[in-house]
Every structure is written in C-alpha cells, then in structure tokens.
C-alpha atoms as one frame of an Amber mdcrd trajectory, in Angstrom:
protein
  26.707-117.035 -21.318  24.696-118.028 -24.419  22.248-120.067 -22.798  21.500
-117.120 -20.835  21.163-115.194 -23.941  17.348-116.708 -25.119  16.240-116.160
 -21.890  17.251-112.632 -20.973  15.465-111.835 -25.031  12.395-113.479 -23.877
  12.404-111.690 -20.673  13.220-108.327 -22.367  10.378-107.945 -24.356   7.755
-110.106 -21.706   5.640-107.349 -19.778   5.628-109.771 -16.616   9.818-109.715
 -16.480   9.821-108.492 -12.328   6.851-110.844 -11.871   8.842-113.812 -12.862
  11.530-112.757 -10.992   9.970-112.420  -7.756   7.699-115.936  -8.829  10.638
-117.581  -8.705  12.318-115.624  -5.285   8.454-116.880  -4.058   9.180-120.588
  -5.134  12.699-120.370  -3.219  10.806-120.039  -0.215   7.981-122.754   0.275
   8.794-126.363  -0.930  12.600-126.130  -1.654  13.738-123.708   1.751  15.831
-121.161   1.557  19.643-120.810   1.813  21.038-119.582   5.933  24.229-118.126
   5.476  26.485-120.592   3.429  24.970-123.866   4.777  22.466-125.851   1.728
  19.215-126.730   2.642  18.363-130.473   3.881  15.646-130.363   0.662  15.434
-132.150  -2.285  13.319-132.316  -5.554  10.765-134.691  -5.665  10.778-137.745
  -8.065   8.172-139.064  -7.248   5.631-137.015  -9.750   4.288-136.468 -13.516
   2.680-133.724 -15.206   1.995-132.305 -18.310   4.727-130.265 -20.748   2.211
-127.548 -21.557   4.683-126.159 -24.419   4.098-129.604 -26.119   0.203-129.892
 -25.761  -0.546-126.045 -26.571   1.485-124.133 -28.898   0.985-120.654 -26.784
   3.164-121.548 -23.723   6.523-121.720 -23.758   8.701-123.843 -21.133  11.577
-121.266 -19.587  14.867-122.535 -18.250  14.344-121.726 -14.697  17.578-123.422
 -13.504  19.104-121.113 -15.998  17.950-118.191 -14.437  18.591-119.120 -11.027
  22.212-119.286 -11.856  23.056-116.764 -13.070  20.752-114.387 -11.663  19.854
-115.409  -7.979  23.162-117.635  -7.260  20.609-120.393  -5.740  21.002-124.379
  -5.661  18.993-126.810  -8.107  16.710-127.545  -5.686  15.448-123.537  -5.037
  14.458-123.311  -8.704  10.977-124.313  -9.600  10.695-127.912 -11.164   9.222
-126.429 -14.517   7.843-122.976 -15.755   6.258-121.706 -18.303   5.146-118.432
 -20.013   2.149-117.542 -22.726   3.389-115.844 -25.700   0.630-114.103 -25.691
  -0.159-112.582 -22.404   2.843-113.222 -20.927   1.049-115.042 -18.003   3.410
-118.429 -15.911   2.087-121.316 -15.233   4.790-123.576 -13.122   5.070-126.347
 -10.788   7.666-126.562  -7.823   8.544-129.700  -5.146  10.472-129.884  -2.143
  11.092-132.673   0.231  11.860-132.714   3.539  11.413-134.245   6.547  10.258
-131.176   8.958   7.090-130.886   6.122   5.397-133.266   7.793   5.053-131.477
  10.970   1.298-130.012  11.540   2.995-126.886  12.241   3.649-126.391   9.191
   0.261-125.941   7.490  -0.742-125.607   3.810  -1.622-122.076   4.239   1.567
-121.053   5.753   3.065-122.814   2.806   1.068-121.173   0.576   1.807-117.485
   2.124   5.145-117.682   1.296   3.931-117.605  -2.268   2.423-114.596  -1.869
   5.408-112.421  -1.259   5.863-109.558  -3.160   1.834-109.309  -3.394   0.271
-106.033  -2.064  -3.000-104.560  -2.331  -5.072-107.742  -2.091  -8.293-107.499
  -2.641 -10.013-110.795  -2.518  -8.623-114.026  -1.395 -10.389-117.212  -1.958
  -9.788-121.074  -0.391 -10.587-124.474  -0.543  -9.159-126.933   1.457  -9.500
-130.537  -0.450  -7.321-133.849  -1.493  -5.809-134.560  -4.466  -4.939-138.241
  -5.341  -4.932-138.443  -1.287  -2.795-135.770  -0.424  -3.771-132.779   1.486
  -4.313-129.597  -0.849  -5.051-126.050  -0.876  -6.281-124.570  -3.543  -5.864
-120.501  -3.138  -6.838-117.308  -5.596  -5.537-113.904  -4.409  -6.048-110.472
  -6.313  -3.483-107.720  -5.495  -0.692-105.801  -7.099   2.509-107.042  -8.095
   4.821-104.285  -9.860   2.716-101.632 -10.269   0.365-104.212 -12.032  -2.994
-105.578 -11.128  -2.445-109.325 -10.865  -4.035-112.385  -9.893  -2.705-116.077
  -8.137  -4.124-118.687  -7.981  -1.798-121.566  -6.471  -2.674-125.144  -5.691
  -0.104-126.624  -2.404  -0.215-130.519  -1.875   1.326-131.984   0.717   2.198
-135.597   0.373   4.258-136.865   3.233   7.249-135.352   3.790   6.928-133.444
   0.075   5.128-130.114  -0.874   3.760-129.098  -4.453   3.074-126.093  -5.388
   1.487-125.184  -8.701   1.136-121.515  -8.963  -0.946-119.877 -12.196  -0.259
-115.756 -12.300  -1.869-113.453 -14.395  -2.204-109.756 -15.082  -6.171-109.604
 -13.843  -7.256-108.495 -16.966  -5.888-112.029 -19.265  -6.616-113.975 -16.015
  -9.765-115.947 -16.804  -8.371-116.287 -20.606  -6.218-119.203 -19.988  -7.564
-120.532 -16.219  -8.430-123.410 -18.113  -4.736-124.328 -19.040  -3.947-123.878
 -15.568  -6.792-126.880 -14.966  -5.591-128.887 -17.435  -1.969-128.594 -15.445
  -2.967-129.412 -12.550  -5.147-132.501 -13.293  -2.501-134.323 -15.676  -0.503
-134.090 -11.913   0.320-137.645 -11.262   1.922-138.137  -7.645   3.532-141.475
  -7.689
C-alpha cells in the first residue's frame, strides 16, 4: 500500500485527477485491448521503441507510476497500462506514450482514426477537431487535436497514433485549454525523440 501512497498525494492535490483516470481507461482501449470477461487479451507491449524520459530532460514533468495505478485502482493487466506517463507540476497537464501489439492491427479495418477514437472517450462538447494523416520513421500516423469537455473542464487532445506492423503507438498530450499551447512544445519534443526500432 505505500507505493500507492505518493501517487494517490499527487493525485489529491492535481486539478486533472478524473482526467487521468479516464486517460488511462482511454489507453486500455486502443493499442493494449481490453479485458472480455475473465479471458487476457492476445496483446503485448512493444519493445521495439525509444523515447525520451521527459522528467529527466525538464524539471516540470513528473513521470507517474501508471502500472501502479492500474493495480490497484482499475484491476487491469501490465499490458492495459500506458507504457509511460507523465504530469506538469505546474499545470497539471499528461503527456504519455502507450503500445500494443497484435496481430489483428494490421488489418485495414482497423484504421488509425478508429484507433484514435477510442482515445477520445470520455470527451464531450467538441468543438474543433483537427487531422493530418502522415508517416513517421515509415509508419503510418495520425496526428489528431480535439477541443471538448472532459469533467466539467474545457480541455484539449492532441494524440499522435502510429501504426507499425502489427503494433500501435499512441502518444496522447491533454491539457486544460487554457495551459494548452504553454507546453505543446514538450509534447513535440516527445514525440520526435520517438525512435521505432
């Protein structure tokens, strides 16, 4: 219970603490599956990637122990817990990154966007939604921005899905609106120290 403790302080006093919560319930649904009755999911973490620890590199963010969290609070498997997350000090905004592999992920069924509306769950009100369809280090990628309400709060998304054979990536930046363009360029820096291996 007392590695629960630092989290559930940090949490207490965050003004984002249902945000994360559903962030996470967001992640458990896109690259890692979700759980059907008491049968695991055929998914697995991805090795095969390298990115930036953002707590190191800028003293604001701090990483949080998702795995942590997902035990204690949501009962889920290692692999439905986002890879790594992290949370400003200051505005309480996450930055995270989340993989999944599996084999049905290659099928052109399942497209980026569907991928990416399972991240948006728990959004309401949206106002504007931007895309851009591109490739990162030759994987297929989405690059998405939403504005809506999360909480009673006006947030904003902004989530980057790859697609690299049979894995999915999903880097997902959320902000209240009002902090949102404050640390976009952190979010930036994430995503291009991504190295998919």
């Amino acid at each position: 219970m007392q590695s629960w403790d630092p989290l559930r302080k940090i949490l207490s006093h965050s003004p984002l603490p249902g945000i994360l919560f559903i962030l996470i319930h967001a992640f458990f649904s896109t690259g890692c599956s979700t759980l059907i009755g008491t049968v695991k999911p055929i998914a697995e973490k991805s090795e095969q990637y390298g990115i930036m620890d953002l707590s190191r590199e800028k003293p604001d963010w701090q990483k949080l122990p998702a795995s942590t969290l997902a035990e204690k609070e949501l009962d889920a498997t290692e692999t439905e817990v986002s890879d790594t997350a992290f949370q400003s000090k200051r505005t309480a905004s996450i930055i995270s990154i989340n993989s999944g592999c599996r084999a049905s992920y290659e099928s052109e069924s399942r497209t980026l966007r569907s991928f990416t509306n399972l991240l948006l769950l728990g959004m309401t009100e949206m106002t504007r939604r931007t895309e851009i369809l591109s490739t990162l280090q030759d994987a297929d990628a989405l690059e998405t921005v939403v504005e809506g309400v999360m909480n009673g709060e006006n947030m904003t998304l902004k989530t980057l899905v790859i697609r690299r054979h049979s894995c999915v990536f999903d880097l997902v930046y959320i902000a209240r609106t009002k902090h949102f363009s404050e640390q976009e360029k952190d979010f930036a820096e994430f995503v291009a120290s991504l190295r998919l291996k």
